[in-house]
C-alpha positions as CSV (number, residue, x, y, z in Angstrom):
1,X,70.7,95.1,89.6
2,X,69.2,98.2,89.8
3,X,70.7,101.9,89.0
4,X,72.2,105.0,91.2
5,X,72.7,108.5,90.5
6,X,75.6,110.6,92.0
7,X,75.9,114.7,91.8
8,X,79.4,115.6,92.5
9,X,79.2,119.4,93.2
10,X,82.6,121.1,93.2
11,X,84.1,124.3,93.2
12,X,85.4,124.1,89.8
13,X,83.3,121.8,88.1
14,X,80.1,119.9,89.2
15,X,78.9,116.0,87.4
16,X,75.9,114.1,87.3
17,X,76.5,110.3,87.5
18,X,74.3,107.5,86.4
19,X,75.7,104.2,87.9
20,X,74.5,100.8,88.5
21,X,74.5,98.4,91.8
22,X,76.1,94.5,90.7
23,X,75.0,92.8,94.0
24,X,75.7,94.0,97.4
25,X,80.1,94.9,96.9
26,X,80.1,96.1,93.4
27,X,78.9,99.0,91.4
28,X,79.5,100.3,88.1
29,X,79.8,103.8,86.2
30,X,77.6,104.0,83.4
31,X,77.6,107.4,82.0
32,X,78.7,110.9,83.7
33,X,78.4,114.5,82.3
34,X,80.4,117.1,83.6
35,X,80.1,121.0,83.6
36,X,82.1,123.7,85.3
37,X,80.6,125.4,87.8
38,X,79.3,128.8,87.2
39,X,80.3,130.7,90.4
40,X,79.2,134.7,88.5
41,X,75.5,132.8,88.3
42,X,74.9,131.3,91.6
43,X,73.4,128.1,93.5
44,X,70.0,128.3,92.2
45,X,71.6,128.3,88.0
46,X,73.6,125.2,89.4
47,X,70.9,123.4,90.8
48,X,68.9,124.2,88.1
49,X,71.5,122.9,85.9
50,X,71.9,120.0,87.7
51,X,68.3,118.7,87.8
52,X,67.9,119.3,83.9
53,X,71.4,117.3,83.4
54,X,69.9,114.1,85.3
55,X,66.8,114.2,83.3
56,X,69.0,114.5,80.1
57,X,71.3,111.7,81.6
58,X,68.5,109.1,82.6
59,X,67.1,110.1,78.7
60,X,70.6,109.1,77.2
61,X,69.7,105.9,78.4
62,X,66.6,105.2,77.7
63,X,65.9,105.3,82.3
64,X,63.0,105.9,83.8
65,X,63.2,107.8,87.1
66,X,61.0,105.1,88.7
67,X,64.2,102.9,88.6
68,X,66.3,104.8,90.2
69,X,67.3,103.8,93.9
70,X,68.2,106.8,95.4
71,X,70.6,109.7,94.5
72,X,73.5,110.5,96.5
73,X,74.8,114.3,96.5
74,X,78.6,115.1,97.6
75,X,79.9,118.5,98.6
76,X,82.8,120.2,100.2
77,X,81.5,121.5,103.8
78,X,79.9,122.3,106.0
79,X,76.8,121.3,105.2
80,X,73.6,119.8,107.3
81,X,74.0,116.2,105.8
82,X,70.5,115.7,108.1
83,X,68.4,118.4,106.7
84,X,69.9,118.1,103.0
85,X,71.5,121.7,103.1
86,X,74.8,123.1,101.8
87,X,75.8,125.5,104.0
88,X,78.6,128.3,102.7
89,X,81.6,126.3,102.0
90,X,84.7,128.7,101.0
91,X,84.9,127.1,97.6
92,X,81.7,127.8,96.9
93,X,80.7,131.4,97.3
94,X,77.5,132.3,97.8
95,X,75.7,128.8,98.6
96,X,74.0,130.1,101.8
97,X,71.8,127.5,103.2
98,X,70.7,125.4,99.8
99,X,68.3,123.0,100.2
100,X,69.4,120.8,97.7
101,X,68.0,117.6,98.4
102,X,64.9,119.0,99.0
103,X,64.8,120.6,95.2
104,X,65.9,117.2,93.4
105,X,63.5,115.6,95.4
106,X,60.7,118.1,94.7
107,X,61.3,117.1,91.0
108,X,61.8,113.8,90.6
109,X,60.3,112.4,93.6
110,X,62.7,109.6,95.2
111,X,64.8,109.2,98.1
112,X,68.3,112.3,98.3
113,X,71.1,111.9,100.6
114,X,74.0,114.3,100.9
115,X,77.1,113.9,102.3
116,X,80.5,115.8,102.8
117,X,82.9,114.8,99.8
118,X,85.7,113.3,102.4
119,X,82.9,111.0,104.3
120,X,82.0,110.1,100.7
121,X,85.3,108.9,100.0
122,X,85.7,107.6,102.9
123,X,82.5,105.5,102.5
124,X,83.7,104.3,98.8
125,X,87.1,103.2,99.7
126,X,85.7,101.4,102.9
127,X,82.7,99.5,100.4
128,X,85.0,99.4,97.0
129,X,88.4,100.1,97.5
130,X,91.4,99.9,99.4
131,X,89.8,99.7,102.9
132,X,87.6,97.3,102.2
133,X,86.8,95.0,104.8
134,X,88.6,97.3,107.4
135,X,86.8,98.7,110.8
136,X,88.5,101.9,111.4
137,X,89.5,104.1,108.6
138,X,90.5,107.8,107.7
139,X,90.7,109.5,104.5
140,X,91.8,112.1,103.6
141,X,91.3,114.3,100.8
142,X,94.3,116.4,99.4
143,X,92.8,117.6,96.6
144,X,91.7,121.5,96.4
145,X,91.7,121.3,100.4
146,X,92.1,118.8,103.1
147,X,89.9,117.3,104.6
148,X,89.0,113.7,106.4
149,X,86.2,111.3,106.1
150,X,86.2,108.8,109.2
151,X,84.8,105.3,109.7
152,X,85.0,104.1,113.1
153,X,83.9,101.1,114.3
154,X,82.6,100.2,111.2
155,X,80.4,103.6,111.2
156,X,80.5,106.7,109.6
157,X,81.7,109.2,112.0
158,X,80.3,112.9,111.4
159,X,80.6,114.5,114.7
160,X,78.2,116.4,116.9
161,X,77.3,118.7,114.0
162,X,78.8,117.4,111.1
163,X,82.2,118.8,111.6
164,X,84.2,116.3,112.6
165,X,86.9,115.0,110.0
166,X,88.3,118.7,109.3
167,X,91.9,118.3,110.0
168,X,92.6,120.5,107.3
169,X,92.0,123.5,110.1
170,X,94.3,122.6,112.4
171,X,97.1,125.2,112.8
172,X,100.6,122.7,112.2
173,X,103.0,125.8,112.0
174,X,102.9,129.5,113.4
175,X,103.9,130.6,109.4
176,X,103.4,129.3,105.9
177,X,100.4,128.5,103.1
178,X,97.2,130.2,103.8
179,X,94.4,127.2,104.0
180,X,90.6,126.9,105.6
181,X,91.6,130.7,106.3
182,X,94.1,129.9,109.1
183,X,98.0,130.7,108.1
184,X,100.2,127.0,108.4
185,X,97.3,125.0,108.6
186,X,97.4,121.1,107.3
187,X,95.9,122.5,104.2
188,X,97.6,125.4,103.5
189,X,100.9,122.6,103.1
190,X,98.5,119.6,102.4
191,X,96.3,120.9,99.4
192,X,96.8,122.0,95.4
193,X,96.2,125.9,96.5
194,X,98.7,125.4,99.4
195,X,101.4,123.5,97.2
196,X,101.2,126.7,94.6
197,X,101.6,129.1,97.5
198,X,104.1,127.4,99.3
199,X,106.0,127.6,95.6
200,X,105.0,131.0,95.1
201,X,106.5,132.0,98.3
202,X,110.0,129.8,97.5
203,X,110.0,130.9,94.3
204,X,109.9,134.4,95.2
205,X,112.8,134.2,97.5
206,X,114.9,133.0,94.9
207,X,114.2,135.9,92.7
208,X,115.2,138.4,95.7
209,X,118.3,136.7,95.7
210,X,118.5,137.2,92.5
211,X,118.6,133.4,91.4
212,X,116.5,131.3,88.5
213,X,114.1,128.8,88.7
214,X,113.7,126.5,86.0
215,X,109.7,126.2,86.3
216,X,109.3,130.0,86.7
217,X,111.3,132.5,84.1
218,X,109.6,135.6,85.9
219,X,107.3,136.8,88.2
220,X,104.6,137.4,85.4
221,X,104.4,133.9,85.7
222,X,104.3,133.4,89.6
223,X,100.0,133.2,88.7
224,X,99.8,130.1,86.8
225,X,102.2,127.9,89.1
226,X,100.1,125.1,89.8
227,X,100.6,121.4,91.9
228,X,100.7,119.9,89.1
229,X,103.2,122.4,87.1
230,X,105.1,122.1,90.3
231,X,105.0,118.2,89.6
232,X,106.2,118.2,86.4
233,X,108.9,120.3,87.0
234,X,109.9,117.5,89.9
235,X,109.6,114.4,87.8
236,X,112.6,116.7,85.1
237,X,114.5,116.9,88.1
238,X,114.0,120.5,89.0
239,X,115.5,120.8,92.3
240,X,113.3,123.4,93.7
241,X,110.4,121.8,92.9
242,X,111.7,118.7,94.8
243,X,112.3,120.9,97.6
244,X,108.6,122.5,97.1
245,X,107.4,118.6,97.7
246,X,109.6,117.4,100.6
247,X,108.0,120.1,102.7
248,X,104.8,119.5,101.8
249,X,105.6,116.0,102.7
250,X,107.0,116.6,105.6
251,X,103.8,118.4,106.7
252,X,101.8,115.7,105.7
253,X,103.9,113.0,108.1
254,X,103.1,115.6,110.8
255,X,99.2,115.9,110.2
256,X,99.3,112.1,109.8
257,X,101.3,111.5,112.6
258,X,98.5,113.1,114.9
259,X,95.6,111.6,113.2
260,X,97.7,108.3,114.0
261,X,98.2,108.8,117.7
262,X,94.6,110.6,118.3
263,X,92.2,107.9,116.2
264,X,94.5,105.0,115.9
265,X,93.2,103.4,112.5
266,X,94.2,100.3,111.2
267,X,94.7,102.1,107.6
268,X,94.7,105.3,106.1
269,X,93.9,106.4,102.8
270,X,94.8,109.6,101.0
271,X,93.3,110.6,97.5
272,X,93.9,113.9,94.9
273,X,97.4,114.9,94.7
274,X,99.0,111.7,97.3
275,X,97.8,109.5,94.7
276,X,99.0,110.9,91.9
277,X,102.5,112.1,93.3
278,X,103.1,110.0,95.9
279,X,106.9,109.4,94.8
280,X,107.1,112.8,95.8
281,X,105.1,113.2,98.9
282,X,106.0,109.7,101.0
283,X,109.5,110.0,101.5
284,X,110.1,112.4,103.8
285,X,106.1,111.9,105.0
286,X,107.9,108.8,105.9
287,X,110.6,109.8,108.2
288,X,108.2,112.4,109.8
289,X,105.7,109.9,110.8
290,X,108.5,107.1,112.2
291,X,110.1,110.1,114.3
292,X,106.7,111.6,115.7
293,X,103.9,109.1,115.7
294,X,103.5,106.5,118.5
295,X,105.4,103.0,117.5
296,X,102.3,101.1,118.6
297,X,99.8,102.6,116.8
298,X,102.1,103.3,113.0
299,X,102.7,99.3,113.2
300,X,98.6,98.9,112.8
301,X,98.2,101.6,110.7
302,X,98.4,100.8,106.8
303,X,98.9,104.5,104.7
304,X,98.2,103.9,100.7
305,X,96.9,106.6,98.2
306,X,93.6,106.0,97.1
307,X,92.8,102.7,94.8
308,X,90.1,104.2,93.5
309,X,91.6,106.7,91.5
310,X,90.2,109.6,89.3
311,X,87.2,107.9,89.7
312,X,86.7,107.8,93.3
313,X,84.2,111.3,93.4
314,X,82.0,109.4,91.1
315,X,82.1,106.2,93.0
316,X,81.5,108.5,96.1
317,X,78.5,110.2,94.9
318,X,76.8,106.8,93.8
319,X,78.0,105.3,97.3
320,X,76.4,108.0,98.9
321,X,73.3,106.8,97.4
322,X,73.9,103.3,98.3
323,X,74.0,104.2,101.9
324,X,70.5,104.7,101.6
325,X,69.6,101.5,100.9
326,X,71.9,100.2,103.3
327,X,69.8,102.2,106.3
328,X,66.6,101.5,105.0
């Protein structure tokens, strides 16, 4: 046996957590501590943060730094997973070129690896969850964006810089949800900011027409519609909200349908909001991916939401920091 540490940091909150390697397929959570991050103080309070929370965390139980393996830092993109540096991503403002393996390893003195949170993902369903034991994976994210994390071949697949994986760019209609900046991209349909605009939008046409919406009495309330509000309103029955979903959805079987015919995986796994609404999502992802991927490819290709559930940013942080033992 012999311990991990993960940092998961995120655009609304950031954790620290202490885990533990069980032979060469297994690892376990032992502890995490979790904090909102502070986007009014900047990078350098975070980081700060961050390195007094691990010392507080390996206190808590009683371990010494000297037995820590490696720690494994995950981060929405881009970032310079070589150099160890977060560079800008748009959910967090003002992280300009951080060095942040180089301060936790300044401080404590052992091995730092950072990785994009979708490779991370990716990398802890391909060792511990539902692509295990599979060659040629995607995940994808659908969380607060969309993005991918792909293992092909059996290897991690970053890209000439980095880059690759970010399908949640890439422009699927002329019109809709503003995501990664770009108007109709995958994640302005395929994300939890996209899903409240796209309802926003809906909901708003309603009111013009002077209809109701059960989930929204006014448009003082147009703010606080959420994915998951949107959801709940679903799972009642609300038809809107339904309708809010099967677009989505349908968006999804197109982004899928391309990853499909361009990569060819043998499975793909999708985590946040897929995983925890998938009776929402797949049906008409479904039809979408039958009518528009190749026949060839979709009869190799296994799609399942994420096995690892809430837990998988944790177990990607502490897999992160397995990979370094596994390339040493």
């Amino acid at each position: 046996m012999s311990s991990l540490l993960g940092v998961n940091i995120g655009g609304t909150k950031s954790a620290i957590v202490l885990g533990q390697r069980m032979g060469e397929e297994t690892i376990t959570i032992i502890d995490k501590i979790t904090f909102p991050t502070d986007h009014e103080k900047g990078s350098k309070y975070t980081v700060d943060k961050i390195l007094f929370l691990i010392e507080e965390l390996l206190d808590k139980h009683s371990t010494l730094i000297g037995s820590i393996n490696a720690v494994g830092v995950i981060c929405g993109g881009p970032l310079d997973s070589r150099l160890g540096i977060i560079k800008s991503p748009p959910n967090l403002i003002g992280w300009d070129n951080v060095p942040i393996v180089k301060r936790i390893e300044d401080r404590f003195g052992i091995e730092v690896r950072l990785q994009n949170d979708a490779n991370a993902c990716a990398i802890a369903e391909w060792r511990y969850g539902a692509a295990r034991g599979c060659r040629d994976i995607v995940f994808l994210t659908f969380g607060t964006g969309m993005g991918a994390g792909l293992i092909l071949g059996g290897k991690l697949y970053s890209g000439a810089n980095n880059m690759a994986g970010e399908v949640g760019h890439v422009r699927l209609s002329t019109n809709g949800p503003v995501g990664y900046g770009k108007a109709g991209s995958f994640e302005g349909f395929c994300s939890g900011g996209g899903l409240a605009q796209l309802a926003r939008m809906m909901v708003l046409e309603r009111f013009q027409m002077g209809q109701k919406v059960g989930f929204c009495t006014g448009m003082e309330q147009l703010p606080l519609i959420t994915a998951k509000s949107i959801a709940e309103a679903a799972d009642e029955g609300d038809p809107l909200a339904r309708e809010i979903y099967v677009k989505s959805g349908e968006y999804l079987g197109k982004g899928i349908s391309m990853i499909i015919d361009v990569l060819n995986p043998e499975i793909i796994v999708i985590g946040g909001i897929f995983a925890k609404s998938t009776h929402l999502l797949w049906p008409a992802a479904e039809v979408v991916i039958k009518r528009e991927s190749l026949s060839h490819s979709l009869n190799s290709c296994r799609i399942v939401p994420s096995s690892l559930g809430d837990k998988i940013e944790d177990y990607a942080a502490l897999s992160v920091a397995m990979e370094a033992k596994y390339d040493e």
